[in-house]
C-alpha positions in Angstrom: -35.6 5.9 -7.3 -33.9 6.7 -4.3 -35.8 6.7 -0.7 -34.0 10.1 0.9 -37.1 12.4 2.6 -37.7 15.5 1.1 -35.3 18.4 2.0 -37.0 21.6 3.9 -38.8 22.7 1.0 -38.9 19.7 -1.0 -42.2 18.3 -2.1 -43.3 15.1 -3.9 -44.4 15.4 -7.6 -44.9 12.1 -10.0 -42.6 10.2 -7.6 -39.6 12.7 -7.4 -38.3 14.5 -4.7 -38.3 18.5 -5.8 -36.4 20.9 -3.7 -37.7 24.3 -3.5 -35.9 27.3 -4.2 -32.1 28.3 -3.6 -31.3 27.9 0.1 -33.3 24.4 0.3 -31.0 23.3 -2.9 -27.8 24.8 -1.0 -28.6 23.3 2.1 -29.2 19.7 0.3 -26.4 20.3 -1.6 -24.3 21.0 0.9 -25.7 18.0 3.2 -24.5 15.3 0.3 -20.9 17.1 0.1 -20.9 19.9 -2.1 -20.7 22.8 -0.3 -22.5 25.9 -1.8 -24.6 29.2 -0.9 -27.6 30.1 -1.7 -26.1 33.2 -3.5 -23.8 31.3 -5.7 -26.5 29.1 -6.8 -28.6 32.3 -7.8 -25.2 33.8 -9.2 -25.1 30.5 -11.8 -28.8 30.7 -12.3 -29.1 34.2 -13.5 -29.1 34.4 -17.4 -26.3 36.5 -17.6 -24.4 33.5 -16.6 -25.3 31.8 -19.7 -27.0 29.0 -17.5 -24.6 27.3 -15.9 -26.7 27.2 -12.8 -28.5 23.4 -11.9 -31.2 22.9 -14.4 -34.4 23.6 -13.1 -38.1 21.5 -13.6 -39.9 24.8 -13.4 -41.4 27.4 -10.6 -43.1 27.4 -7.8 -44.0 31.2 -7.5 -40.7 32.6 -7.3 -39.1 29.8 -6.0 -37.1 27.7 -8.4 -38.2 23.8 -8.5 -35.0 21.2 -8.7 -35.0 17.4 -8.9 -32.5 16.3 -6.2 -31.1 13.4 -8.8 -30.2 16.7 -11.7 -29.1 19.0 -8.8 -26.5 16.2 -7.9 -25.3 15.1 -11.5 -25.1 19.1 -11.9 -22.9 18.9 -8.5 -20.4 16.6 -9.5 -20.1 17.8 -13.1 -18.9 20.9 -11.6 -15.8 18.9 -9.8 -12.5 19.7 -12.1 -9.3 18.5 -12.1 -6.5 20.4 -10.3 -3.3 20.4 -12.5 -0.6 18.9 -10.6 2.2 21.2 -9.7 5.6 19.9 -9.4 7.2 20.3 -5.8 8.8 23.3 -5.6 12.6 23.0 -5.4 14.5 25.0 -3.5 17.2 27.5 -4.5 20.4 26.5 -4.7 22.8 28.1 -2.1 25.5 30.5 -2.9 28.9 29.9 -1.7 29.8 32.2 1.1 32.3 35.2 0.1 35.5 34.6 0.9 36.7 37.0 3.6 
């Protein structure tokens, strides 16, 4: 169990630090190196996303309750690899016209 305080808009439940709604999450998320907005989070939690948004415990009124230790996994399993491109070469050069 980690020791971190609760984020603006966190609270304590059974032990575990919940973050309240989408610009707490984005501003924890961003504060542990994954930079996000609130509106992208809300863009992966709406179902027409097919919820690929950070799994949530439950609600809080309207507000969205996340554990911070799912919001992280859900962080990092968002990190891809980038396919590495070979250096680009340049063109070879043309003889100049004879003259």
């Amino acid at each position: 169990m980690n020791n971190l305080p609760a984020p603006l808009g966190g609270d304590q439940a059974h032990g575990e630090n919940l973050i309240m709604g989408y610009v707490a999450l984005a501003t924890f998320l961003t504060s542990h190196g994954f930079p996000i907005s609130k509106s992208s989070l809300q863009k992966f939690g709406m179902p027409s996303a097919g919820g690929l948004g950070p799994p949530s415990e439950g609600r809080w009124g309207n507000l969205p309750a996340f554990r911070q230790d799912r919001a992280l996994d859900w962080a990092r399993s968002r990190i891809r690899r980038t396919r590495g491109k070979p250096a680009a070469s340049l063109a070879p050069v043309a003889d100049a016209p004879p003259f």
